[in-house]
N, C-alpha and C positions, 0 to 999 in steps of 0.2 A: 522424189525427183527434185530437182534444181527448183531453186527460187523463180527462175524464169516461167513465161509464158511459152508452154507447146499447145501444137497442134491437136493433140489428142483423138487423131481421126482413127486409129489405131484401139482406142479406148469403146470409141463408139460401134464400131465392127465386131469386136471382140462381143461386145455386148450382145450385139443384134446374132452373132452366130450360137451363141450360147443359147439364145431366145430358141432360136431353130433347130436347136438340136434338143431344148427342152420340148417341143411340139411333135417332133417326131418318135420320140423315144418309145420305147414298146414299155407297155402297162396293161395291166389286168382290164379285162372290156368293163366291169363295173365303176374302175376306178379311172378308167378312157371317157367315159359318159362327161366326169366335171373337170377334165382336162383344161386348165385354163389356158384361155390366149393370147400366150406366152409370146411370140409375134409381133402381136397387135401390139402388147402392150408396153414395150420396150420401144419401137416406134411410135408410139404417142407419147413415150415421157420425152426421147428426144426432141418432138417437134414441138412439145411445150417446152422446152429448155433451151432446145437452139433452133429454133426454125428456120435460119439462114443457112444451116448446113446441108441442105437437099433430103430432106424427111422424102419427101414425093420416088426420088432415085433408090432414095434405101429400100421404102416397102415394093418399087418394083421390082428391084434386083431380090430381095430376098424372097417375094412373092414366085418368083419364077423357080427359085432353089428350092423353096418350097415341095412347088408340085413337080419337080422332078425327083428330088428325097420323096414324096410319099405317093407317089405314081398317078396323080390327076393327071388331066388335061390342062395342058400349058395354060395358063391365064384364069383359070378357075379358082385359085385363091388369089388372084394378083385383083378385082374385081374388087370385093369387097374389101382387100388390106389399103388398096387405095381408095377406097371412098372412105375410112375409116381415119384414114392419114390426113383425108380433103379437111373431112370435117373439123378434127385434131386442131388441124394449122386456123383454119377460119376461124375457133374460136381460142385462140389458144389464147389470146390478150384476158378474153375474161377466165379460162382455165388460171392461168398464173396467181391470180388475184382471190379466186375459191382457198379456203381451205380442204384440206385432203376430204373430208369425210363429201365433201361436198362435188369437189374435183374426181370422187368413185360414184356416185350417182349421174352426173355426166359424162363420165366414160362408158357406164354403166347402160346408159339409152346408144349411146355409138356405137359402143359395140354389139349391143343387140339388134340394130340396123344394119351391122356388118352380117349379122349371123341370118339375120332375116336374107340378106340375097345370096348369104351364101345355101340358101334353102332352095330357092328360087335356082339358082345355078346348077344345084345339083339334080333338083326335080326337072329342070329341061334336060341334062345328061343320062337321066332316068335312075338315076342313085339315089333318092329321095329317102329317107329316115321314116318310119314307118307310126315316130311318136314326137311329141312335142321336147321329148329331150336332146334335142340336138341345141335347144337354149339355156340347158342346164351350165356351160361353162358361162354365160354372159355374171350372172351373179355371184359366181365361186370369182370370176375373173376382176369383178370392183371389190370383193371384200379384201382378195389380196394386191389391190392398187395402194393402199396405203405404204403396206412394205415394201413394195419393187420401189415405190418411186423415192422413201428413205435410203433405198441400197445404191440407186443410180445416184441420188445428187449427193451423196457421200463419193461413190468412185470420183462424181465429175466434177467435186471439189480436191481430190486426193489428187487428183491427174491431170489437176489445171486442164481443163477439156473447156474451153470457151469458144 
């Protein structure tokens, strides 16, 4: 691109649909178990990196695509992507400042607080998971935060995306 500054809103969507169509994508049930989320976690790099651009708008809007790609009830992942987002932006001043390994053990507990009510949501809908692997992505999900969040602040220096 040009020397100049763009808007790069196009860069950030691109992303987030990419995220969501890695989340839905069909996979072997065994290798479905440590699905990571992939979601989540492209919206909490944006809300660490720009928090002024509507992180809150995106995981609603994508939260709803969501569950109408994988057939939930409307707002049933929209619940936990935004409490997940909440928390993201709240701490995002000390997130910046973490180094990575460090910045994956606290996204690390997030998103197990996300997975937690997304347990809770599904057990009032009577979908409830019958073993404690429905937390198995939270940990597959920090150890690959190092490299998403290398690959996004690469595009979102490549794309002038500010």
């Amino acid at each position: 691109m040009s020397g100049g500054r763009t808007n790069g809103t196009w860069v950030i969507w691109l992303t987030l649909m990419i995220a969501l169509l890695l989340s839905i994508a069909p996979m072997p049930f065994s290798a479905g178990l440590g699905r990571p989320l992939w979601l989540a976690m492209v919206i909490s790099y944006w809300a660490i990196a720009l928090p002024h651009r509507g992180a809150m708008v995106a995981a609603f809007v994508c939260s709803l695509m969501l569950d109408v790609l994988s057939g939930t009830l409307l707002g049933q992942n929209g619940l936990p992507l935004l409490l997940v987002t909440f928390l993201v932006l709240s701490l995002q001043q000390r997130l910046r400042m973490f180094p990575l390994m460090q910045q994956s053990l606290v996204l690390m507990v997030i998103l197990g607080i996300g997975q937690l009510v997304q347990l809770w949501l599904n057990t009032l809908t009577g979908n409830r998971p019958p073993t404690l692997l429905f937390l198995v992505p939270v940990p597959v999900s920090a150890l690959l935060w190092p490299w998403l969040f290398m690959a996004l602040h690469w595009m979102r220096r490549r794309f002038n995306v500010y």
